[in-house]
KEKE-3310 file (N, C-alpha, C; in steps of 0.2 Angstrom, whole numbers, plus 5000, padded with zeros to 4 digits):
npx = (5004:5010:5022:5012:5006:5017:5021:5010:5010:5023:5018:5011:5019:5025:5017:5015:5026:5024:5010:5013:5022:5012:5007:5016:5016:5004:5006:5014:5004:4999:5005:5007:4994:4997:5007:5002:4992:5001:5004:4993:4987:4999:5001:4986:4982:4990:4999:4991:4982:4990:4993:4982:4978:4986:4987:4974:4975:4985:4981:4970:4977:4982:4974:4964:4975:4978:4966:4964:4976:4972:4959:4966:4974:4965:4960:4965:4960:4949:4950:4958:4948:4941:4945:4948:4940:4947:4960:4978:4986:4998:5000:4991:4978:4975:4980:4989:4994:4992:4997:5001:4988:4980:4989:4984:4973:4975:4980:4969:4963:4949:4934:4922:4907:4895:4896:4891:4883:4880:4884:4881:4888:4890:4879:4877:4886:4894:4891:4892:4893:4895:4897:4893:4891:4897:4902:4907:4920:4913:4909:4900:4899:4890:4892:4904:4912:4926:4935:4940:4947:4955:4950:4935:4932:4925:4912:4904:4901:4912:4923:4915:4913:4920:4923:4924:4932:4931:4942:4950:4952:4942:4939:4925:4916:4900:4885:4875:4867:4871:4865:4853:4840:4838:4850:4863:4867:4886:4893:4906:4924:4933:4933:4924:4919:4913:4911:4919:4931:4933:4938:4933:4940:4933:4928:4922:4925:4929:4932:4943:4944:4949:4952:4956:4958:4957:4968:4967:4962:4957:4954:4943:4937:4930:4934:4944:4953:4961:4966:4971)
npy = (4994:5007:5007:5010:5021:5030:5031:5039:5051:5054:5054:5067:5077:5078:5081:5094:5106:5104:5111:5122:5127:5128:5138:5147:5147:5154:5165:5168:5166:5178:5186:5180:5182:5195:5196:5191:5198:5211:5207:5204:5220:5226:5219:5219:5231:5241:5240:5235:5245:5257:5253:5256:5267:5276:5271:5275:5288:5294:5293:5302:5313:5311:5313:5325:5333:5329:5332:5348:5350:5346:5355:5367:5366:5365:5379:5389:5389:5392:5405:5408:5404:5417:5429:5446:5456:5468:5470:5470:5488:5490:5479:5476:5472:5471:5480:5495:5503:5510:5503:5492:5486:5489:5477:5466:5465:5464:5451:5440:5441:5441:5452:5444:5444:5451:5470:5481:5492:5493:5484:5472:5462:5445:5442:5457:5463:5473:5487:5494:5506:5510:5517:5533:5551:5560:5553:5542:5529:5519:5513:5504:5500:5488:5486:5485:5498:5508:5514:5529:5542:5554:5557:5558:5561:5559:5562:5553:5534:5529:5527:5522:5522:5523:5535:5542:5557:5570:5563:5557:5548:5544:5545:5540:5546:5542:5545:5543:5533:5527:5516:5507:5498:5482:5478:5468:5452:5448:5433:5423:5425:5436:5448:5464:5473:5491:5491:5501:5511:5506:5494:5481:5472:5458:5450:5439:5444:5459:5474:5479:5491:5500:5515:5520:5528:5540:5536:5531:5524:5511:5503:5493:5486:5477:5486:5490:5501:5509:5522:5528)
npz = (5000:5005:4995:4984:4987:4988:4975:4969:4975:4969:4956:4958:4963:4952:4944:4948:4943:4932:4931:4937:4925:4916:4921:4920:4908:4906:4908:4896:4885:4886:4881:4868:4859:4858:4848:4839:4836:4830:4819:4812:4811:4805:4794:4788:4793:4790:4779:4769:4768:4769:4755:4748:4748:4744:4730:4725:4728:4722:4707:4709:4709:4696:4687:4687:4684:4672:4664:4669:4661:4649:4647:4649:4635:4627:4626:4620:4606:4609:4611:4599:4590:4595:4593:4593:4580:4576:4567:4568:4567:4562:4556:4541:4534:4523:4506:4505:4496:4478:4468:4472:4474:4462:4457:4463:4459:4445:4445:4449:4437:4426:4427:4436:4432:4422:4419:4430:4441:4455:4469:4481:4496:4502:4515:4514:4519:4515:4502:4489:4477:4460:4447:4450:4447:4456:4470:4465:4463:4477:4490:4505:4524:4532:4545:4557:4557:4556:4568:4571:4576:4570:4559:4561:4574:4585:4581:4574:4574:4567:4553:4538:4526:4511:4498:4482:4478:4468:4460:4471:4484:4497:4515:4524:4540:4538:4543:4537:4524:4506:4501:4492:4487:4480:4474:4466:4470:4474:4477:4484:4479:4469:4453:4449:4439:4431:4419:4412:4420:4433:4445:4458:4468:4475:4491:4504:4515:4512:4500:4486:4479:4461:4451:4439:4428:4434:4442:4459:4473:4485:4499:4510:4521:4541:4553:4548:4535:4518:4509:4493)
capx = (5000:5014:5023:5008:5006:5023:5021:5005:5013:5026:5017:5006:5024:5029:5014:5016:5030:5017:5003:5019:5024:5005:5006:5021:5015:4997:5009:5017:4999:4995:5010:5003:4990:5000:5011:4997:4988:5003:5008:4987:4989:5003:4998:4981:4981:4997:5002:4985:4978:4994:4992:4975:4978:4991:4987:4969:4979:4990:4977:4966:4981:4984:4968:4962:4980:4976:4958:4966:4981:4967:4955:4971:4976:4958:4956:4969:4958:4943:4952:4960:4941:4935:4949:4946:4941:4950:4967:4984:4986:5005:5001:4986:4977:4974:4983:4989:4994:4988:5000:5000:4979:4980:4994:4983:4966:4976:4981:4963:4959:4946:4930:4918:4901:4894:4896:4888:4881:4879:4882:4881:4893:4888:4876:4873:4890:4899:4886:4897:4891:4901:4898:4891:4897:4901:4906:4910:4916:4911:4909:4899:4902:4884:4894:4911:4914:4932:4935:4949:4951:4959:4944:4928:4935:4921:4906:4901:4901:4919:4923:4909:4910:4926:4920:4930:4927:4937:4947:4955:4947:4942:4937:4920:4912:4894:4879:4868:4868:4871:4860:4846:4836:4838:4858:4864:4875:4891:4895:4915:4929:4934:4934:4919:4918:4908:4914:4924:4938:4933:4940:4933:4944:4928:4929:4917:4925:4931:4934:4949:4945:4953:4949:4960:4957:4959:4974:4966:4958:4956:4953:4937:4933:4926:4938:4951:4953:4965:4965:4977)
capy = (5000:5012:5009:5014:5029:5035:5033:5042:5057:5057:5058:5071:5082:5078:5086:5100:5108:5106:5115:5130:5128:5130:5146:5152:5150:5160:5172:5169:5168:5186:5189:5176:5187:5203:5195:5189:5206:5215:5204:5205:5225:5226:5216:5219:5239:5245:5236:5234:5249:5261:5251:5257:5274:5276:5272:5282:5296:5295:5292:5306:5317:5311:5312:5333:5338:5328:5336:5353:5350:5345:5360:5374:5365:5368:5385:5393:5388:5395:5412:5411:5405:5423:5435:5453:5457:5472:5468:5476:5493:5493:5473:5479:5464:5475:5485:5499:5508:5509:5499:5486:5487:5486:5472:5463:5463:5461:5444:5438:5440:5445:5451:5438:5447:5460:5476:5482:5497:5495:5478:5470:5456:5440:5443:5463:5465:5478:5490:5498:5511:5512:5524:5538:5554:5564:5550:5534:5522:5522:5508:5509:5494:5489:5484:5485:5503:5508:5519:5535:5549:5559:5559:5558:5567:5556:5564:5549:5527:5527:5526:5519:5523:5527:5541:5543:5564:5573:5561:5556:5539:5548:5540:5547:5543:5543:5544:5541:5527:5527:5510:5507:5490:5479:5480:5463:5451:5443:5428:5422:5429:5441:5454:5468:5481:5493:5491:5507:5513:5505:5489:5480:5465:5458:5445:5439:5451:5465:5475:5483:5495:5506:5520:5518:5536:5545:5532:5531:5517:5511:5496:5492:5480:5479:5487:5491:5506:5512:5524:5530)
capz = (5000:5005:4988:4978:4990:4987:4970:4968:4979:4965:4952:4961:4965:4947:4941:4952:4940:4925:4932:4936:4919:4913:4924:4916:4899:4903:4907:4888:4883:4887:4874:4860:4855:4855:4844:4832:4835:4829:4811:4809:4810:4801:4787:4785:4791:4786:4772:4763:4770:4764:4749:4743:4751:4739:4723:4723:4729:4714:4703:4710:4708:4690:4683:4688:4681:4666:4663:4667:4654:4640:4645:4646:4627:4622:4628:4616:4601:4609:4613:4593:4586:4595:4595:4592:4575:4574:4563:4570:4563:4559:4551:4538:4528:4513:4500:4506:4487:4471:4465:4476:4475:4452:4456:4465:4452:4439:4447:4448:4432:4422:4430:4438:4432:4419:4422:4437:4442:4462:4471:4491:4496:4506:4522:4516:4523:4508:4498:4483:4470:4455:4442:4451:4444:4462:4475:4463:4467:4484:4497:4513:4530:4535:4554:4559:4557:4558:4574:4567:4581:4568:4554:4565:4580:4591:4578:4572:4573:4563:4546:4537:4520:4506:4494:4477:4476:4463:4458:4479:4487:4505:4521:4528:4544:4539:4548:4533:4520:4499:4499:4488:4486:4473:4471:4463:4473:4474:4481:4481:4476:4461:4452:4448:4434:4431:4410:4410:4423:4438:4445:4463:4469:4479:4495:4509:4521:4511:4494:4487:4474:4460:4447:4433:4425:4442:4447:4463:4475:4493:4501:4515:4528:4545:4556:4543:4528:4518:4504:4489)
cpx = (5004:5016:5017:5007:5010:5022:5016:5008:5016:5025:5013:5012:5028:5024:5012:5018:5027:5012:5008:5021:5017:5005:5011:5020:5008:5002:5011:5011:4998:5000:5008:4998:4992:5003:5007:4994:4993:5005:5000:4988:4994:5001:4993:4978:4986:4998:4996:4985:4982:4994:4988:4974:4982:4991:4979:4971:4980:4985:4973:4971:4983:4978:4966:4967:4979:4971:4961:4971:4974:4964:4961:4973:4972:4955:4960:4964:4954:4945:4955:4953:4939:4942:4947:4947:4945:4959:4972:4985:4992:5003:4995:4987:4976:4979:4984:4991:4992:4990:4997:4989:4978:4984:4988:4974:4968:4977:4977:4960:4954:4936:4923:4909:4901:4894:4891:4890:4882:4878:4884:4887:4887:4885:4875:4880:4893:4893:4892:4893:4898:4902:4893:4895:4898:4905:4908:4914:4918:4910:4907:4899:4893:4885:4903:4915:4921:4934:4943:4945:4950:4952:4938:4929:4926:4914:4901:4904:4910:4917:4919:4909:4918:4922:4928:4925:4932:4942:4952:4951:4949:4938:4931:4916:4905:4888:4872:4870:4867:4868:4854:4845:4838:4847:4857:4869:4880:4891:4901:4918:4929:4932:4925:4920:4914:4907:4915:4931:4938:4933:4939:4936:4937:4930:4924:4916:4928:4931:4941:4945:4948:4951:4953:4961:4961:4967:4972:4962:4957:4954:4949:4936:4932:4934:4947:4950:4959:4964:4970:4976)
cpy = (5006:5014:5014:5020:5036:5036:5038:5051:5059:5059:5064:5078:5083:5083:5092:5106:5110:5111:5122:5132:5131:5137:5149:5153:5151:5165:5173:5170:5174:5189:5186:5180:5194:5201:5193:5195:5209:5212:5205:5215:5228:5223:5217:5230:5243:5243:5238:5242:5256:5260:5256:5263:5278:5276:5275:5289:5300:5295:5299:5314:5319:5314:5321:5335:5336:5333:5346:5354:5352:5351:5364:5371:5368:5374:5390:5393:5392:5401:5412:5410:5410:5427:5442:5453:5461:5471:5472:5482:5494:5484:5473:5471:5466:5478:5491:5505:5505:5504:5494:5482:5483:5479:5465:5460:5462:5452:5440:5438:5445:5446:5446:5438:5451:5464:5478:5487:5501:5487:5476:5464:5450:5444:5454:5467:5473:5482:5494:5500:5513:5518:5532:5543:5559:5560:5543:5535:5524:5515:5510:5499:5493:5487:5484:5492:5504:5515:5523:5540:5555:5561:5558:5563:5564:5558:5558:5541:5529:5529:5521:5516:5524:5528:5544:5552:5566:5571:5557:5552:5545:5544:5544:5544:5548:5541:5544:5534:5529:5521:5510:5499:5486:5476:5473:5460:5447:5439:5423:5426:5431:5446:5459:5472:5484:5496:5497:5509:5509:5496:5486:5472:5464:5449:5443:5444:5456:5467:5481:5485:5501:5510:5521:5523:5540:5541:5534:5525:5516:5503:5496:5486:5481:5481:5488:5494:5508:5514:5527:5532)
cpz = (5000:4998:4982:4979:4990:4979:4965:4970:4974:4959:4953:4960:4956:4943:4942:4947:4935:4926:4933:4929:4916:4917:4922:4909:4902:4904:4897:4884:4882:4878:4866:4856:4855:4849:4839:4831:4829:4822:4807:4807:4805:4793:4782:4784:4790:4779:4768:4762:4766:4757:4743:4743:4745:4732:4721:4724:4723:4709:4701:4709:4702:4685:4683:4683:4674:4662:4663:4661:4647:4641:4643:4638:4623:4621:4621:4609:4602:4609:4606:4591:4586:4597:4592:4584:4571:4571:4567:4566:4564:4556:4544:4533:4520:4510:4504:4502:4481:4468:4467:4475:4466:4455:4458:4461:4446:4437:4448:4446:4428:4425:4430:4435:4423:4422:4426:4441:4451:4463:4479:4489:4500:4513:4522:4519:4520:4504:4492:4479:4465:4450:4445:4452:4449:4469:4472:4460:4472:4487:4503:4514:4532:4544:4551:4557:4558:4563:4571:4572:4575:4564:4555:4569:4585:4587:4577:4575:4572:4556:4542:4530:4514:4500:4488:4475:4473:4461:4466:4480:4494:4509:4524:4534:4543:4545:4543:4529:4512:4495:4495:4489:4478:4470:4470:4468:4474:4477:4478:4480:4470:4459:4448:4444:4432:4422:4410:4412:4429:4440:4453:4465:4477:4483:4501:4513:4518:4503:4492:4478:4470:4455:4444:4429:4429:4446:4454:4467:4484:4494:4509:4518:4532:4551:4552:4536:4525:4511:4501:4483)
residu = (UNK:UNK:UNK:UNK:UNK:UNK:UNK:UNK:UNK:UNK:UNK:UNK:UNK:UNK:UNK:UNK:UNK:UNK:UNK:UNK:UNK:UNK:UNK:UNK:UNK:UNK:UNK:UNK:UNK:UNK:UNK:UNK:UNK:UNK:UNK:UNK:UNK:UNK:UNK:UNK:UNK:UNK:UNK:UNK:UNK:UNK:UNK:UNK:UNK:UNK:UNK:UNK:UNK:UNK:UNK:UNK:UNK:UNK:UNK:UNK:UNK:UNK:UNK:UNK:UNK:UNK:UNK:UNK:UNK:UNK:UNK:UNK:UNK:UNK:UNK:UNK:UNK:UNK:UNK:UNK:UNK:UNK:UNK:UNK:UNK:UNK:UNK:UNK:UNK:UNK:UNK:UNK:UNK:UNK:UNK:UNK:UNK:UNK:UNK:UNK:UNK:UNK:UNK:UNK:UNK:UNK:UNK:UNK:UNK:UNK:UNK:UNK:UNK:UNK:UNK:UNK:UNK:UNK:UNK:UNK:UNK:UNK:UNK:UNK:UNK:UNK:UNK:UNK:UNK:UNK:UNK:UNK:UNK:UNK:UNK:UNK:UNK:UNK:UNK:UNK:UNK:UNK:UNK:UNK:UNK:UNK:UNK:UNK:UNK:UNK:UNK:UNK:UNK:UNK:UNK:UNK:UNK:UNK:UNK:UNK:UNK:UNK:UNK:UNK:UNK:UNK:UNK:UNK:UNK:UNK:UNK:UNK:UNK:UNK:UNK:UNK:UNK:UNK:UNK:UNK:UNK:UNK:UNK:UNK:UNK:UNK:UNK:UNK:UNK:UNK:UNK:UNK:UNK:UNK:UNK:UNK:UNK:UNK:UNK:UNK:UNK:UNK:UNK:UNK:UNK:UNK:UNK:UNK:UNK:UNK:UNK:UNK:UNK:UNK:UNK:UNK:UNK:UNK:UNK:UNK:UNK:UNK:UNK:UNK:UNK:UNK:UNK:UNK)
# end
């Protein structure tokens, strides 16, 4: 009986040790789950989490600066499709002497029409009288008056009108109209006569004409004159 009694004791005292060890590792327990806390944290909120943070950033980054690029590319054309009508006044788009003015109708031939008394251009824009025997040839602006300080002096719109008076092509800021109903009208390029001296190089937006007798002429458009 003894023996069995010692032996039970010892394994009683042998298991004594275990249930200490079992009580030293809950202490390690308490550490087991920090240590899985900390590689779940890491792994799944750092890592991922910096991951996804990161690439919508950049994305969100890239994509505005794009959208701005394209609109600033796009804006230039809108601001060249609508820039001021008015032409630089030292780059001039017409003729600015006689020469230059004949050189220029000689160059486009032989007129596009019969001869022709008084003619409009496209949209009503251009009115011209040709053979009248105190201010033709003549041209008047139905819009785009030409603004001159020197030859209005603030009296009127602009210059409206070029009036061929005694032989001199003169620029006149009217305040009435040389229009009549009925005029005939171009449409395109070329040239206008009125079968005798007079010669108009005719365009959508403008006309350059000269008077072949009088050696004299001018050229008209909507914010741009000049006469010779």
């Amino acid at each position: 009986m003894r023996p069995i009694g010692t032996a039970t004791l010892l394994l009683a005292l042998a298991a004594a040790p275990v249930l200490t060890g079992c009580g030293s590792g809950g202490g390690d327990a308490d550490d087991v789950p920090t240590i899985t806390t900390r590689p779940s944290i890491s792994g799944a909120g750092a890592t991922e989490t910096t991951g996804s943070a990161t690439s919508p950033t950049t994305r969100a980054n890239t994509s505005p600066t794009d959208a701005t690029t394209s609109t600033t590319g796009d804006a230039p054309p809108t601001e060249t499709a609508g820039p001021s009508p008015e032409p630089p006044t030292d780059r001039p788009t017409g003729p600015t002497t006689y020469r230059k003015a004949s050189a220029l109708i000689d160059e486009a031939g032989r007129p596009i029409a019969q001869p022709l008394r008084r003619f409009s251009t496209d949209e009503d824009l251009l009115y011209c009288l040709l053979d009248d025997p105190v201010i033709g040839p003549a041209c008047e602006l139905s819009r785009g008056f030409v603004k001159d300080e020197e030859v209005c002096g603030g009296s009127a719109e602009g210059v409206g009108r070029i009036e061929t008076f005694e032989g001199e092509a003169r620029p006149v800021c009217n305040t009435d109209t040389i229009r009549e109903p009925g005029a005939q009208q171009v449409l395109g390029d070329g040239v206008v006569s009125d079968g005798k001296d007079v010669r108009c190089l005719v365009d959508r937006y403008s006309v350059t004409c000269i008077d072949l007798a009088a050696e004299t002429g001018f050229f008209l458009a909507p914010r741009e004159y000049h006469v010779f």
